[in-house]
C-alpha positions as CSV (number, residue, x, y, z in Angstrom):
1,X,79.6,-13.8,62.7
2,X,83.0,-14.3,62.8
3,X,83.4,-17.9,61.6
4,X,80.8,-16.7,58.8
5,X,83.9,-13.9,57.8
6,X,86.4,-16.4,57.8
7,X,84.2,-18.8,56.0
8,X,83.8,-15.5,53.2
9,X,87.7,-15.1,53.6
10,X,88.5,-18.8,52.1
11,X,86.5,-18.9,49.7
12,X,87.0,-15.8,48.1
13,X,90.8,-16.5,48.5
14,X,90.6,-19.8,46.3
15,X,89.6,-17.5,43.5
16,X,91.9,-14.2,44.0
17,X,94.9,-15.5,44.9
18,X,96.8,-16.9,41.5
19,X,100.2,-18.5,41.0
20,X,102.7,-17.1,39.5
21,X,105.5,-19.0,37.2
22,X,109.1,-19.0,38.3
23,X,111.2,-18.3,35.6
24,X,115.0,-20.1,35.5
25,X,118.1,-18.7,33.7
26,X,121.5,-20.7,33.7
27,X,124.7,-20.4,32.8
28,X,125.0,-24.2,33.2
29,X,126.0,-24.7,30.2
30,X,127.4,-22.9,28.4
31,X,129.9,-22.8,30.9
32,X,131.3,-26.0,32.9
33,X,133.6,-25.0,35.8
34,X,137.1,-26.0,35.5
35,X,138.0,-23.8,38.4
36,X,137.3,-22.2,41.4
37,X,137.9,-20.2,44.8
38,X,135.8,-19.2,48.0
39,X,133.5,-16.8,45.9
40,X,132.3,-15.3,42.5
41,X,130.8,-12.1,41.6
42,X,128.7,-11.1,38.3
43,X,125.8,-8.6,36.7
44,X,122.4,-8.7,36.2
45,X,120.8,-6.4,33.9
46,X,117.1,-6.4,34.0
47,X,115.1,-5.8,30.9
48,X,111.7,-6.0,32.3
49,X,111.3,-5.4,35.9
50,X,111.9,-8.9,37.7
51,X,111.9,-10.4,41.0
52,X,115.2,-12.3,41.8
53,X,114.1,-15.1,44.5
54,X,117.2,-17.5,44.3
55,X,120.5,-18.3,43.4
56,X,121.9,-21.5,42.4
57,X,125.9,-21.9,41.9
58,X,128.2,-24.9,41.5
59,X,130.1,-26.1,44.6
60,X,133.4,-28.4,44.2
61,X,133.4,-28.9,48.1
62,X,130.9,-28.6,50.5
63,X,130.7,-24.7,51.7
64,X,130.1,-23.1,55.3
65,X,129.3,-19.5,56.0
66,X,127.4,-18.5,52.4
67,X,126.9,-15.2,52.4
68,X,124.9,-13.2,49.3
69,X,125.7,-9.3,48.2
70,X,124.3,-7.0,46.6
71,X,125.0,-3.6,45.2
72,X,122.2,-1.7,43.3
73,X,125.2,-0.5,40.5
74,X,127.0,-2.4,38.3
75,X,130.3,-3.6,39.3
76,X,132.6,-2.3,37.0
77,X,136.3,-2.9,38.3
78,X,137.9,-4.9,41.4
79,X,135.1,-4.7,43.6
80,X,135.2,-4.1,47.9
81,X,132.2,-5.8,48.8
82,X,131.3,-4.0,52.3
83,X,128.7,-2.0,53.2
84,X,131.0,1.2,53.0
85,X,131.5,0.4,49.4
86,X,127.5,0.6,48.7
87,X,127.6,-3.4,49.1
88,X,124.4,-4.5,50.9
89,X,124.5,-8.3,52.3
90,X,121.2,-10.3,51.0
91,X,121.3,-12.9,53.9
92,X,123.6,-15.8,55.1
93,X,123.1,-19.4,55.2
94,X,125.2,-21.4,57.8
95,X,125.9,-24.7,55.6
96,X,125.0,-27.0,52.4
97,X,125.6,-30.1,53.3
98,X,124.2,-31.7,50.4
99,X,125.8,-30.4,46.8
100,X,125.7,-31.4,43.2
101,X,128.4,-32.8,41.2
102,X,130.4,-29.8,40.1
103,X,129.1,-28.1,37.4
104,X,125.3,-28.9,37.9
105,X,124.4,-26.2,40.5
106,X,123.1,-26.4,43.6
107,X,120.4,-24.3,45.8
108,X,121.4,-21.7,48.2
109,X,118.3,-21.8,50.6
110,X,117.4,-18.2,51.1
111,X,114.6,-16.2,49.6
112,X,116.0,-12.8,48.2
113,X,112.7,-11.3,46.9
114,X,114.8,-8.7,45.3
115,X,113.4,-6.3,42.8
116,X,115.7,-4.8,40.2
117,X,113.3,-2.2,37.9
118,X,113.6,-2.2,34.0
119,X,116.8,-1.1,33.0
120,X,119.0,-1.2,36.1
121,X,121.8,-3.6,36.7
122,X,122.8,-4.9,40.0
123,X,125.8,-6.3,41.3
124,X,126.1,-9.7,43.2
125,X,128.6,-11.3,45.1
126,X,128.9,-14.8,47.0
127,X,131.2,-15.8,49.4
128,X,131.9,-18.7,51.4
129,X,133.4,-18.9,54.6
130,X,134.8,-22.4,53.9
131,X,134.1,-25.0,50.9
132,X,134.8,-24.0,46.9
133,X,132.3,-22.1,44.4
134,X,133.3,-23.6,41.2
135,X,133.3,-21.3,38.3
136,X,134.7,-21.2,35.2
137,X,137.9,-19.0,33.8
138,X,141.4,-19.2,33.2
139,X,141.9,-16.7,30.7
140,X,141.8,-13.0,30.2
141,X,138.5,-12.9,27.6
142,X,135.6,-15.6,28.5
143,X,134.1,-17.1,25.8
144,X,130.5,-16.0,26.6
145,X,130.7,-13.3,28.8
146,X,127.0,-12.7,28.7
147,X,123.8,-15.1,29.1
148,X,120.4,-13.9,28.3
149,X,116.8,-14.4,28.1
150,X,114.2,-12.0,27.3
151,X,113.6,-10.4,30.7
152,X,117.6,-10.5,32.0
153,X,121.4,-10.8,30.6
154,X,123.3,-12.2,33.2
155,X,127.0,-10.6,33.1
156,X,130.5,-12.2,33.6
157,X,132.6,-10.2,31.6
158,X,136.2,-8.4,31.8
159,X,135.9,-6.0,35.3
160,X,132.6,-7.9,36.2
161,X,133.6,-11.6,37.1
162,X,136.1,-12.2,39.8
163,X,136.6,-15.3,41.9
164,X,137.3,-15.3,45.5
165,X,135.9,-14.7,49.2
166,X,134.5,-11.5,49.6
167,X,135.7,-8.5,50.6
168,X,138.2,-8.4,47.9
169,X,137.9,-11.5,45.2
170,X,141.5,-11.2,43.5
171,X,140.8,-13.6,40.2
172,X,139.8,-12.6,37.3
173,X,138.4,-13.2,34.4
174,X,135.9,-15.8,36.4
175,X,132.2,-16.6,35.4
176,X,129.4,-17.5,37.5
177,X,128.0,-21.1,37.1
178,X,124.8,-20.8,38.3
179,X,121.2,-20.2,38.0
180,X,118.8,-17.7,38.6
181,X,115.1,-18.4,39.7
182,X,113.1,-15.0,38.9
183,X,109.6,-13.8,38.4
184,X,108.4,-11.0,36.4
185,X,107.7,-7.8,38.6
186,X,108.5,-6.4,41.3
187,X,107.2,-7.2,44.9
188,X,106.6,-4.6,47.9
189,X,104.0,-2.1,48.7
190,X,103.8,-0.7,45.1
191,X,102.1,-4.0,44.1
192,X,99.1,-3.3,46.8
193,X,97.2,-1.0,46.0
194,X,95.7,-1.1,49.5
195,X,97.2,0.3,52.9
196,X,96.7,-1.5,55.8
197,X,95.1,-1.1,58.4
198,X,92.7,1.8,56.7
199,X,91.7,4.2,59.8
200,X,87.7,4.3,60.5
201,X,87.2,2.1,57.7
202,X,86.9,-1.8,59.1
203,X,84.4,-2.5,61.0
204,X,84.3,-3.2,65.2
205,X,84.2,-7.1,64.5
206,X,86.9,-7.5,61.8
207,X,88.7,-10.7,61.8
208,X,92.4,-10.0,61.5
209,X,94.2,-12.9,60.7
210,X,98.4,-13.3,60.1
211,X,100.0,-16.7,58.7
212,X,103.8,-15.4,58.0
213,X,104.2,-18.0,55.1
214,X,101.2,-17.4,52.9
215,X,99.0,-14.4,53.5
216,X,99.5,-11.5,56.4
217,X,97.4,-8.8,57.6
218,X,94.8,-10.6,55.9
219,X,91.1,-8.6,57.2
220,X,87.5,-10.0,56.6
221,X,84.9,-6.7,56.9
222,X,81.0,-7.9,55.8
223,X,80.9,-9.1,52.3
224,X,84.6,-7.6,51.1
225,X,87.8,-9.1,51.4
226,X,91.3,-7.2,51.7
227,X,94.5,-8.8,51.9
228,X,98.2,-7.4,51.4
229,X,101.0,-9.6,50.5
230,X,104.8,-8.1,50.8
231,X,106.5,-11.3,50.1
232,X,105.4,-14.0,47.9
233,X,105.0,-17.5,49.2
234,X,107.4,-20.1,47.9
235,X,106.0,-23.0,46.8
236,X,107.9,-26.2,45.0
237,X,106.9,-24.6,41.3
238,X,106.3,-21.0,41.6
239,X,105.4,-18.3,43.8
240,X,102.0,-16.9,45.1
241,X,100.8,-13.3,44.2
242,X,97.7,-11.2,44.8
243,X,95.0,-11.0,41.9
244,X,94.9,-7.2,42.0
């Protein structure tokens, strides 16, 4: 009985589960480096609800110790970017090894699977223990302080953008050079409209089966099928959702 649940489980999966587009904004051009320091912080203000899932930046040296903020205000002045000041770190990677020619940006290998809602703007911050983020700025007024698509505007403007290690990045005007993978959306338990597991409701035999990549607390009960995703699997060329 059980292999016949699995058996359900697959094949209903081939037709639920539907990918979902990644969506790239860049500042690349119209901005081309010319400068840098050991970080860079900017805005992003979210038209439509959106997902960020990575950053890309532009390296001039190879960096060590990336670490990712986040604050969910605007910054709007010098920012302090520690936790006491509201500042919450994303995740850390230890080392790049491998970067693109300054200004073409390159990867930073960490999901975020942030959700900002419609109309909020964020803060973001990233800081290298060692190595250069190239960014552009040299003047007091950047020529394009904002970058937009329909879903997000991606801010660099005066008392946004300022280039340095965190906590205290002393340069200023700076823009990010970077990218910004997205999807529309938000992820989390508001998306499923299913809690899990549902008391008195499975029955004896159910199948419980976990794969941390793709699906998780993924159940089988007779003829239905139930799954809940929190975090979307990356793939090469978008990002795995639930059909509900």
């Amino acid at each position: 009985m059980r292999k016949l649940y699995l058996f359900c489980y697959l094949i209903i999966s081939a037709f639920c589960v539907n990918k979902v587009k990644a969506i790239t904004i860049t500042t690349v051009p119209p901005y081309n480096a010319g400068n840098g320091a050991g970080g860079i912080t900017f805005n992003v203000s979210a038209t439509n609800a959106v997902t960020i899932n990575f950053l890309s930046t532009a390296f001039s040296a190879a960096p060590t110790g990336i670490d990712i903020w986040y604050k969910t205000t605007p910054i709007n002045g010098a920012p302090t970017v520690n936790t006491a000041n509201g500042w919450i770190l994303a995740g850390s990677v230890a080392s790049i090894v491998n970067i693109n020619a300054s200004p073409t940006p390159t990867l930073i290998p960490l999901n975020l699977n942030l959700s900002i809602p419609a109309g909020q703007v964020y803060g973001f911050c990233i800081s290298v223990a060692t190595g250069t983020v190239a960014y552009s700025g040299t003047t007091a007024t950047p020529n394009f302080p904002n970058v937009s698509d329909a879903n997000i505007t991606i801010q660099t403007g005066v008392n946004i953008g300022f280039g340095g290690p965190a906590p205290n990045p002393p340069n200023t005007v700076r823009q990010f050079n970077g990218t910004i993978d997205y999807t529309l959306g938000s992820t989390g338990s508001s998306n499923n409209p299913l809690s899990f597991p549902i008391p008195n409701f499975y029955a004896p035999d159910t199948v419980w089966l976990n794969s941390p990549a793709t699906l998780v607390n993924t159940s089988v009960n007779h003829s239905r099928v139930y799954w809940n995703l929190p975090q979307e699997a990356n793939l090469q060329n978008g990002y795995f959702r639930t059909c509900f």
